[in-house]
C-alpha positions as CSV (number, residue, x, y, z in Angstrom):
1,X,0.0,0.0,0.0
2,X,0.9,3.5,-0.8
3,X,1.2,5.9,1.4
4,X,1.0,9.4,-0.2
5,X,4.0,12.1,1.5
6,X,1.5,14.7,1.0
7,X,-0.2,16.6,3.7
8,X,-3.8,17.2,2.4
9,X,-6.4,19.7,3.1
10,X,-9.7,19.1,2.3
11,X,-10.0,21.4,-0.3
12,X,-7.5,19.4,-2.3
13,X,-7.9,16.0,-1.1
14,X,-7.7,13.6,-4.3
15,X,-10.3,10.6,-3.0
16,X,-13.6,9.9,-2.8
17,X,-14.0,8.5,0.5
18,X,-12.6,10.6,3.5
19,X,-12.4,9.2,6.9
20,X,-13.8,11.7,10.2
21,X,-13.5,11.1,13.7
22,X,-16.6,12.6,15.6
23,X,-17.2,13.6,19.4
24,X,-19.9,14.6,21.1
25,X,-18.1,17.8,22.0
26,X,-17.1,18.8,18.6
27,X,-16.0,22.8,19.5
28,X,-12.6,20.9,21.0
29,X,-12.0,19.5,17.8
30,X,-9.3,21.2,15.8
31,X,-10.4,23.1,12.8
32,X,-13.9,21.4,13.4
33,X,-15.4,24.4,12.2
34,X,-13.2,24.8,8.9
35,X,-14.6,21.0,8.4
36,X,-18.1,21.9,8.9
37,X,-18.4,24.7,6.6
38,X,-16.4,22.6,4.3
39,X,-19.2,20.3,4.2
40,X,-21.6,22.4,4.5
41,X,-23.7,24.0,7.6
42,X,-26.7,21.3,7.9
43,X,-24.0,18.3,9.8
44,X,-24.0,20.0,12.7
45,X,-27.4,19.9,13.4
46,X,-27.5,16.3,11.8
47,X,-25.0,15.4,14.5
48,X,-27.2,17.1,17.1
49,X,-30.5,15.3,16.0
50,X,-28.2,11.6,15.9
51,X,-28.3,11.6,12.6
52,X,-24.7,11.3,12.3
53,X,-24.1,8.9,15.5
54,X,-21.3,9.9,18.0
55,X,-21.7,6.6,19.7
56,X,-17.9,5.5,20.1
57,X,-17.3,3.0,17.1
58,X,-20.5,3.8,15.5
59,X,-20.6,4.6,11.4
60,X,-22.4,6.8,9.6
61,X,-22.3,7.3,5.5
62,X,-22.9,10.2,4.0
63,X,-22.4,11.8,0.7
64,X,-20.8,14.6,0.0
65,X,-22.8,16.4,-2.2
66,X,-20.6,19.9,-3.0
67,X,-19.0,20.4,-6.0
68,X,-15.0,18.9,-5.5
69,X,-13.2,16.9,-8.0
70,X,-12.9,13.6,-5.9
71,X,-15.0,13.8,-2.8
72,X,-17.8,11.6,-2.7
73,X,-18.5,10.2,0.5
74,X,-17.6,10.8,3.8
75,X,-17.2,8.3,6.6
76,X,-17.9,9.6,10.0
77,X,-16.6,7.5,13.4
78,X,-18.4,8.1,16.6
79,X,-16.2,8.4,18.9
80,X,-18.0,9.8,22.6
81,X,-16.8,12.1,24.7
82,X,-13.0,12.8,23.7
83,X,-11.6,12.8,27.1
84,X,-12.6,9.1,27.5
85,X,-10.7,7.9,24.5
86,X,-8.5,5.2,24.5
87,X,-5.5,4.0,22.0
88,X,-7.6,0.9,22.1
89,X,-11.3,2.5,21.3
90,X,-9.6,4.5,18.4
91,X,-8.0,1.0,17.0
92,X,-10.6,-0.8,17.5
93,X,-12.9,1.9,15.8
94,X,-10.4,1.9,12.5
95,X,-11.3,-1.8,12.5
96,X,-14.2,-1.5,12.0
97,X,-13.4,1.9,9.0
98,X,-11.4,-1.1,7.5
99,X,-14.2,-3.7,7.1
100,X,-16.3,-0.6,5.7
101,X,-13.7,0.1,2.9
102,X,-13.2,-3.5,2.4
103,X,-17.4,-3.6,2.0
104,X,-16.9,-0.7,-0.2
105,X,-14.1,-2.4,-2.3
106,X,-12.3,1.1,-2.1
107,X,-9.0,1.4,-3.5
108,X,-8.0,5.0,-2.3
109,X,-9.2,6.8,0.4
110,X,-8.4,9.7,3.1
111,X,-8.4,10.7,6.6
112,X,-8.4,13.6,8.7
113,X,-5.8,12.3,11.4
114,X,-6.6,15.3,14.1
115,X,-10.0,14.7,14.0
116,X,-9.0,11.0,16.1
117,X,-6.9,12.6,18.4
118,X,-6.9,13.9,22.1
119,X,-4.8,15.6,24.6
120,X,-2.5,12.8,25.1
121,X,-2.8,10.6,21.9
122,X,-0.5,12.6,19.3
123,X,-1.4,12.7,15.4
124,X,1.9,10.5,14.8
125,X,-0.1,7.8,17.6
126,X,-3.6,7.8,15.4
127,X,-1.6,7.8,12.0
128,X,0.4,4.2,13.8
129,X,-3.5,3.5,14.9
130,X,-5.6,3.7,11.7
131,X,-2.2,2.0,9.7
132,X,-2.9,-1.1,12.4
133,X,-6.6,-0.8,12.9
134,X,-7.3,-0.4,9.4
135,X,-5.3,-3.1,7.9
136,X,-6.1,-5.5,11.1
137,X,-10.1,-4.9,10.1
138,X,-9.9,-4.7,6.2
139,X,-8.6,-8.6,6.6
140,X,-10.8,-11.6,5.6
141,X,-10.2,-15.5,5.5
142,X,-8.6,-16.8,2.3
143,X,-11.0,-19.6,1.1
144,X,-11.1,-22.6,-1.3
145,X,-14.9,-22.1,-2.8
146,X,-15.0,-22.9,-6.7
147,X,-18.2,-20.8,-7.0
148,X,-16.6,-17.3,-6.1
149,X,-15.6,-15.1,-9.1
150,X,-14.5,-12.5,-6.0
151,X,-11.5,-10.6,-7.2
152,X,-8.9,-9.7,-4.5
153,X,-9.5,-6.6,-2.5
154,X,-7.0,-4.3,-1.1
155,X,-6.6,-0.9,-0.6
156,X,-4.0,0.7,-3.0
157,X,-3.0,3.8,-1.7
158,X,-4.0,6.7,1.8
159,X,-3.8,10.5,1.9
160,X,-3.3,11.8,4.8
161,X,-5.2,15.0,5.7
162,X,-3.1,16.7,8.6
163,X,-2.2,19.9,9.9
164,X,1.3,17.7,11.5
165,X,4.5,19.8,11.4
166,X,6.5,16.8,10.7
167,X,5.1,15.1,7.6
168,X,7.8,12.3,7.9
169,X,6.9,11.2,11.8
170,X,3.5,10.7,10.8
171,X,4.1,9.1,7.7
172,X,6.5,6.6,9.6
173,X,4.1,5.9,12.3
174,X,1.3,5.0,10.0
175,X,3.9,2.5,7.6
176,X,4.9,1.1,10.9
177,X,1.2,0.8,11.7
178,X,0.7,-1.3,8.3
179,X,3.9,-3.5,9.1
180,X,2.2,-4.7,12.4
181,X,-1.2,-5.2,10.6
182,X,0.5,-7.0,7.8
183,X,2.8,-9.2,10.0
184,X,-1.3,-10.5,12.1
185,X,-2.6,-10.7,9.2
186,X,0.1,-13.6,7.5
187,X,-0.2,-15.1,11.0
188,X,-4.0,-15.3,11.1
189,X,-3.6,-16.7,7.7
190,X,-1.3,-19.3,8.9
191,X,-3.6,-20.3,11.2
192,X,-6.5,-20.8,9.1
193,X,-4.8,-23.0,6.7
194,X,-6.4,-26.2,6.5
195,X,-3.8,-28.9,7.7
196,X,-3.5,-30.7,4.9
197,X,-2.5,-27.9,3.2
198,X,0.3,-26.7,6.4
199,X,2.4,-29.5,7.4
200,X,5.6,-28.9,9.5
201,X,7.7,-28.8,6.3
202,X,5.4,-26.3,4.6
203,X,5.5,-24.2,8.3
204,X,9.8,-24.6,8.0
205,X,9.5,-23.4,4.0
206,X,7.6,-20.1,5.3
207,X,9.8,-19.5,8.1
208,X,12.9,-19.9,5.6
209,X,10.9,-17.4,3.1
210,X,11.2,-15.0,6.1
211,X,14.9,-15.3,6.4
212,X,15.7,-14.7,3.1
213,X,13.3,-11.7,2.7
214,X,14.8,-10.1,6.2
215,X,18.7,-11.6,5.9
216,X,17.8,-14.2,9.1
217,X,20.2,-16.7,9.9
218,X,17.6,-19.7,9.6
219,X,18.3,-23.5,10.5
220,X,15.8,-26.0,9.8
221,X,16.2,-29.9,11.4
222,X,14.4,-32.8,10.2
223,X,13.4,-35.9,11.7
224,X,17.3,-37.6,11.3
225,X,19.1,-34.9,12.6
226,X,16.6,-34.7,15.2
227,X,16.9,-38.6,16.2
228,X,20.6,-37.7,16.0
229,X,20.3,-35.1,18.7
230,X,17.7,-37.1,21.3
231,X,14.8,-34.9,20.7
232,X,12.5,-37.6,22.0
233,X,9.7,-34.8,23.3
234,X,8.7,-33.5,19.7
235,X,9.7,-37.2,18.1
236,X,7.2,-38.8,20.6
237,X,4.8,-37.0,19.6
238,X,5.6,-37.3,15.8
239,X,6.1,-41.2,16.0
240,X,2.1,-41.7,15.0
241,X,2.6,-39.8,11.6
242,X,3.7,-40.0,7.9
243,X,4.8,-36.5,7.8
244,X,8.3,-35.5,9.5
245,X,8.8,-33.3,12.1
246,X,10.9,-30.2,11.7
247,X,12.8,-27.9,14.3
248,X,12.9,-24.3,13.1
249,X,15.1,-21.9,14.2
250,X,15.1,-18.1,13.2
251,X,17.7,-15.8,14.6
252,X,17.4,-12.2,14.2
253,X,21.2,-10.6,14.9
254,X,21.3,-7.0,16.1
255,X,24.9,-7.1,17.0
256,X,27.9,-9.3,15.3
257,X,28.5,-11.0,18.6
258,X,24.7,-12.0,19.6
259,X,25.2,-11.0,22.6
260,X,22.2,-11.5,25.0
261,X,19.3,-12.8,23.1
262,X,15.9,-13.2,24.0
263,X,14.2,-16.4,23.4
264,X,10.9,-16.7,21.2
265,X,9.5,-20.4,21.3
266,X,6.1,-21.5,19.4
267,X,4.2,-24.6,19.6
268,X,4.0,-25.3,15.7
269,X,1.6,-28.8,16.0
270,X,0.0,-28.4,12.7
271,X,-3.1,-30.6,13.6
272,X,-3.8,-32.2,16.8
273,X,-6.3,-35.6,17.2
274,X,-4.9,-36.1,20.6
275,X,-3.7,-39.3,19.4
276,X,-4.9,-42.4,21.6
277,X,-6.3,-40.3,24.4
278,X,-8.4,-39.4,21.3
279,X,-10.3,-36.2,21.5
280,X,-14.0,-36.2,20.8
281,X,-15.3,-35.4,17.3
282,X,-16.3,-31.8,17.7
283,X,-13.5,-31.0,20.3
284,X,-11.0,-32.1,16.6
285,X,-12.8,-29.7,14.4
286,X,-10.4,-26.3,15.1
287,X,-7.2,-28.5,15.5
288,X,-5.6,-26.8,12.2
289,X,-5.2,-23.5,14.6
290,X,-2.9,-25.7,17.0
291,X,0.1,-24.2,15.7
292,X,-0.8,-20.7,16.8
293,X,1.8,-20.1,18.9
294,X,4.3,-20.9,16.1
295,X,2.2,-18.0,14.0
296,X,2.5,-15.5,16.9
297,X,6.3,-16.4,16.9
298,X,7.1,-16.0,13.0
299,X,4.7,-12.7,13.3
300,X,6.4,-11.2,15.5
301,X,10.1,-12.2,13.6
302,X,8.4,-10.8,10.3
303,X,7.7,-7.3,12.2
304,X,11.1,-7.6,13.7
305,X,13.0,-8.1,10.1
306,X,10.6,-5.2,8.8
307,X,11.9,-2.6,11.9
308,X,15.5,-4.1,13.0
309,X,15.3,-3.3,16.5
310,X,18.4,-3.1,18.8
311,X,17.9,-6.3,20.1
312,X,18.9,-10.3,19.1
313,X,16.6,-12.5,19.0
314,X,16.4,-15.9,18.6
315,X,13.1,-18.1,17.9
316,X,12.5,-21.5,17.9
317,X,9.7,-23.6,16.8
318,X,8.7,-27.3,17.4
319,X,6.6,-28.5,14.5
320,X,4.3,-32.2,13.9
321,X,0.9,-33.2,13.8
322,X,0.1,-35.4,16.3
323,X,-1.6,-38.5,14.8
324,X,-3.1,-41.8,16.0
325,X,-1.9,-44.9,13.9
326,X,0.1,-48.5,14.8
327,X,3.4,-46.7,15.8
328,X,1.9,-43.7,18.1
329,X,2.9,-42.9,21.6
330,X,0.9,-44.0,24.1
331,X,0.4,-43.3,27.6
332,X,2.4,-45.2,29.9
333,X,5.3,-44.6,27.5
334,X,8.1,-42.8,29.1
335,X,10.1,-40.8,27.0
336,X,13.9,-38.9,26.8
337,X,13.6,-34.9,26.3
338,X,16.8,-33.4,24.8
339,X,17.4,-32.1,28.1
340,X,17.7,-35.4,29.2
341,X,14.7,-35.4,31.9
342,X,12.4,-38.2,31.0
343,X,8.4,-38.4,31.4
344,X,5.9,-40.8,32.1
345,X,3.3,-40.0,29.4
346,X,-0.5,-40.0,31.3
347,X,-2.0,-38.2,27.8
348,X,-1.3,-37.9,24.4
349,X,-3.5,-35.4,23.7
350,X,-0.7,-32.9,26.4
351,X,1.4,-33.4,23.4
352,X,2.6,-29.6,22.8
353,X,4.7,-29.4,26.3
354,X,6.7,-32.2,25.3
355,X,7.4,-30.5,22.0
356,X,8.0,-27.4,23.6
357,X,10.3,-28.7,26.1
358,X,12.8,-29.5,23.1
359,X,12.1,-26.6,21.9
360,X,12.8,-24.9,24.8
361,X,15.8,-26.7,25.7
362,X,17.2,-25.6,22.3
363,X,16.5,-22.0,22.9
364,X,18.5,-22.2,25.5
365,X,21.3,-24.1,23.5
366,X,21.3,-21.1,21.4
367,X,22.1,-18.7,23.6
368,X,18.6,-17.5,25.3
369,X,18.8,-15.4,28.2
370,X,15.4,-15.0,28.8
371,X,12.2,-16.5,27.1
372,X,8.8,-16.3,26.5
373,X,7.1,-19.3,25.2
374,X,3.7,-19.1,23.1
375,X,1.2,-22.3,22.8
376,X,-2.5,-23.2,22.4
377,X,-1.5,-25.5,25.1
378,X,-4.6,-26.2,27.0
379,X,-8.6,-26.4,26.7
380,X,-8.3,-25.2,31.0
381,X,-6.9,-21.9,30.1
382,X,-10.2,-21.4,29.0
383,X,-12.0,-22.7,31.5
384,X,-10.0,-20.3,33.9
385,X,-10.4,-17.1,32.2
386,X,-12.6,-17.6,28.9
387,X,-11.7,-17.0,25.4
388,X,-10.8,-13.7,25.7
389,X,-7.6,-13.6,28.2
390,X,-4.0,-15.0,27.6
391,X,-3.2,-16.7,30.3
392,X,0.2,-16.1,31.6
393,X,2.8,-17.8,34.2
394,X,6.3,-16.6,35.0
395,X,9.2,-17.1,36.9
396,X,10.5,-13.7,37.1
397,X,8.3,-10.9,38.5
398,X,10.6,-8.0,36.9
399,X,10.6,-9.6,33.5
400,X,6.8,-10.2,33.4
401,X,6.2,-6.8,34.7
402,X,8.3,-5.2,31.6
403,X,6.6,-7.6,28.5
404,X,2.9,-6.7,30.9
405,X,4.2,-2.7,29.4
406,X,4.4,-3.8,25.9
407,X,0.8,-6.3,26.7
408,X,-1.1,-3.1,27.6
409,X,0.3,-1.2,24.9
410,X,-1.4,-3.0,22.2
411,X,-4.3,-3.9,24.4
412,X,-4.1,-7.8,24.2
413,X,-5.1,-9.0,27.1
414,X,-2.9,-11.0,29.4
415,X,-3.4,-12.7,33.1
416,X,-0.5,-14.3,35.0
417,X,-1.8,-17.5,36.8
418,X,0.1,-18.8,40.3
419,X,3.1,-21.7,40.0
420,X,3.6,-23.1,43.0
421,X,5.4,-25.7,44.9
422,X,2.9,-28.0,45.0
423,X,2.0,-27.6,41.8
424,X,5.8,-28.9,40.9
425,X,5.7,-31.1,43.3
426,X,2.5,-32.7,41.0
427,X,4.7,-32.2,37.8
428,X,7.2,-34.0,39.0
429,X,5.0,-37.0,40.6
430,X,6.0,-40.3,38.7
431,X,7.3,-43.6,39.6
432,X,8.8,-44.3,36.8
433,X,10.5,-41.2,35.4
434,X,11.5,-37.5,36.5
435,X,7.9,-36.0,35.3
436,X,4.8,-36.3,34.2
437,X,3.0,-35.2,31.3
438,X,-1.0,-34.7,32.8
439,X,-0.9,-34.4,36.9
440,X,-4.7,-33.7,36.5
441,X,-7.8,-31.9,34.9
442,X,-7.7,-29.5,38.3
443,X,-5.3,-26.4,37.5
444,X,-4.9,-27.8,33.8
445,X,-3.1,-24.5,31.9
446,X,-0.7,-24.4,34.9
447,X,0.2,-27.3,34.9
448,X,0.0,-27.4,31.2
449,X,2.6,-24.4,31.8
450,X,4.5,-25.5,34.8
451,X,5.6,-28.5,32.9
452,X,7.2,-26.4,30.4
453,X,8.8,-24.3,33.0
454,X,10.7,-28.1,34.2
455,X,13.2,-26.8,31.1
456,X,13.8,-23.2,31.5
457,X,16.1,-23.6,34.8
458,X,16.9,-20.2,36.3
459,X,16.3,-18.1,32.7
460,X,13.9,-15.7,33.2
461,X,10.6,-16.7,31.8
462,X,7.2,-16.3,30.7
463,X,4.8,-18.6,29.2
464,X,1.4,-17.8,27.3
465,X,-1.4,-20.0,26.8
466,X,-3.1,-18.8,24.0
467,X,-5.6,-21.6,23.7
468,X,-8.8,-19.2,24.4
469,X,-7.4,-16.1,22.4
470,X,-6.1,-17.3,19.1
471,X,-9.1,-18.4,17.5
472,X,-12.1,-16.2,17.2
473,X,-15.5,-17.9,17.8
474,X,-17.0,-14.4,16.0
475,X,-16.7,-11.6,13.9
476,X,-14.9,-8.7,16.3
477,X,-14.0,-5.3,15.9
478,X,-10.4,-6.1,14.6
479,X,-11.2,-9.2,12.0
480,X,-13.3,-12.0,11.4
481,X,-13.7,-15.3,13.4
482,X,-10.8,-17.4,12.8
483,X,-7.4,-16.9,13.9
484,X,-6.6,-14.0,15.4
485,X,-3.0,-13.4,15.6
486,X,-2.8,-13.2,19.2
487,X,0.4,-12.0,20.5
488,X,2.5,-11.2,17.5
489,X,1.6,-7.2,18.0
490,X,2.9,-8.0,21.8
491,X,5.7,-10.0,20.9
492,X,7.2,-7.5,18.6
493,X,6.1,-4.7,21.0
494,X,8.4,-6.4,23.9
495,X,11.2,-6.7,21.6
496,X,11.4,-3.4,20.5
497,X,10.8,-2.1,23.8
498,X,14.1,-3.8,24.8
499,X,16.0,-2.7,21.8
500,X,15.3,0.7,23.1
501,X,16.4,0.0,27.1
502,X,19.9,-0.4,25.0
């Protein structure tokens, strides 16, 4: 998308759609009144009579019906009482200005940027906003119907109509506002891929696409190599299916040395039947979306390559399908982790915490100092906070607290859940081997989590159990059901966040 490095006024603005922020108290808005008499003196009293809805997120269309060369139609966003406004109402609010252009297959359009902000969001903050928001909402599920003569829709250029004194800033805010967007979008897309159609070696071809596009040092393992190194977590689970597993490892290098890293780790199990502890019919449909925390990783490494922050970064990424045939694991198995612990398997079906703690351990191979693992790991994170909460543990209060910063940020939701004693006490209950893989339905996502945590040692750590958030039940404000993207935006947020500490 282009975006045009010209500050327009309305008078000369080249589109026919224009974008307009709207508040109850409209004499606070800058230039409100150049605006109104632009358009002509009966909106104000259409605003007054609700005809043009100030309701935060609401939409009104109207034409524009004075003679200009371009301007057609204007789209107005409620947006309340000003004062109230939050960077999250205004994004969300562009979501849903992107599914209207996106209903209106519009190629160009404008928007008056000071007409979204307040006292404390800048014009350089709603340009980053409406770049996010906008692309975030315009995005819709690729699909395989035969019947659909659809022709692709995407927005080919924006015009910026701004009083800004520096053009560039908010030019720069809304590009990187479109990189983020972008970056959820190929993630959410990832997600919704039927499996047959994402396997682990298609997932390790698109994370090798990434490193040649952003010069990433990339390493991909197959199934030998992996037998070769004792990866028995990931190759457990992998020992039910005809396709191969694959270890992906992505490293971003801000400095020559690599000094320092922070570790990215994604569950990447492409489809999940639970293998013999078989999961019931209906609970299977959805399993495609298993390997969201492997999207939320390669997201966030796609944003990453797009802005090199001053911060390395390595990512690693366990990838299977977890299969039920003659040569599955079963429970009672007990299995060798490349860290060398071994586990009594209880359940097949808490297969990604035996892939992640290879892929963890590998992380920390590579250098990790700290890390933050990312998995649809478990049905009880759910149960604990619904589907619209990350649920979160950690073992390092000042590292949680700092990524928490970046979570609030972008306004995705997290909640950190207690780890204690006992619960590792219940992890680590087995006769025949050093843990166990299912210590019970009660406190499921922590120990889900906890069991994870077996591998990180001392590093600080977080891990996010994205089972709830990653897949939307519904259309929302930001997309449509499906995957959502869940965490990339924070992800990328953290690590730039660092970058900057430097």
């Amino acid at each position: 998308m282009h975006i045009v490095k010209e500050a327009k006024t309305f008078e000369t603005i080249s589109t026919e759609l224009l974008v307009v922020g709207v508040t109850k108290h409209r004499e606070q808005m800058q230039d409100w009144a150049s605006f109104s008499s632009f358009y002509g003196e009966a909106l104000d009293t259409w605003i007054s009579a609700g005809d043009v809805s100030t309701e935060l997120k609401k939409l009104t269309k109207l034409p524009f019906v004075k003679d200009h060369a371009s301007l057609k139609r204007i789209v107005f966003v409620g947006l309340d009482e000003r004062k109230n406004l939050t960077e999250g109402d205004i994004r969300a609010a562009f979501g849903l200005v992107g599914k209207e252009l996106r209903s209106l297959k519009v190629k160009e359009y404008s928007i008056w940027l000071e007409s979204f902000t307040t006292e404390s969001i800048s014009t350089a903050d709603v340009a980053f906003l409406a770049g996010e928001g906008i692309g975030l909402g315009y995005y819709a599920i690729p699909h395989y119907k035969t019947t659909s003569n659809e022709v692709d829709k995407r927005i080919d250029a924006v015009h910026l109509v701004t009083t800004a004194e520096d053009l560039d800033e908010v030019v720069a805010s809304f590009e990187v506002g479109v990189i983020y967007a972008d970056a959820v979008n190929e993630a959410r897309s990832l997600i919704n891929l039927p499996p047959n159609l994402l396997t682990a070696t298609d997932l390790a071809n698109y994370a090798q696409s990434l490193a040649v596009e952003y010069n990433l040092e990339v390493e991909i393992l197959d199934k030998a190599q992996l037998e070769e190194l004792g990866m028995g977590g990931i190759l457990s689970v992998n020992q039910g299916s005809y396709e191969e597993p694959r270890l992906i490892t992505l490293k971003y290098k801000a400095t020559e040395d690599f000094e320092d890293p922070i570790g990215l780790v994604g569950k990447g199990v492409t489809y999940d039947t639970g293998g013999y502890s078989l999961k019931p019919k209906d609970s299977m449909v959805g399993m495609k979306g298993d390997m969201g925390g492997a999207a939320a990783v390669l997201g966030a490494m796609k944003i990453i390559g797009e802005l090199r922050p001053n911060k390395n970064v390595v990512a690693v990424i366990g990838s299977t399908d977890n299969m039920v045939s003659d040569t599955a694991f079963k429970p009672d198995d007990v299995i060798t982790t490349y860290s060398g612990k071994t586990v009594e398997v209880l359940n097949t079906d808490a297969e990604g915490r035996l892939v992640l703690a290879d892929a963890t351990t590998y992380a920390k191979q590579q250098g990790a100092t700290s890390l933050i693992d990312v998995a649809t790991l478990t049905g009880g994170v759910i149960t604990a906070l619904g589907m619209d909460k990350t649920g979160a543990l950690s073992n390092d209060d000042a590292f949680f607290e700092a990524f928490m910063e970046a979570a609030k940020e972008t306004d995705e939701f997290v909640w950190r859940m207690p780890l204690t004693e006992n619960d590792k006490k219940r992890i680590r209950k087995s006769d025949v081997a050093d843990l166990n893989n299912s210590p019970g339905r009660d406190g499921h996502m922590i120990f889900g989590g906890g069991f994870v945590g077996e591998f990180v040692g001392d590093t600080p750590w977080i891990h996010l159990d994205i089972a709830g958030t990653s897949d939307a039940v519904a259309v929302h404000d930001l997309g449509p059901k499906g995957g959502t993207g869940v965490m990339v935006r924070t992800l990328a947020n953290f690590v730039q966040r660092l970058g900057e500490e430097k």
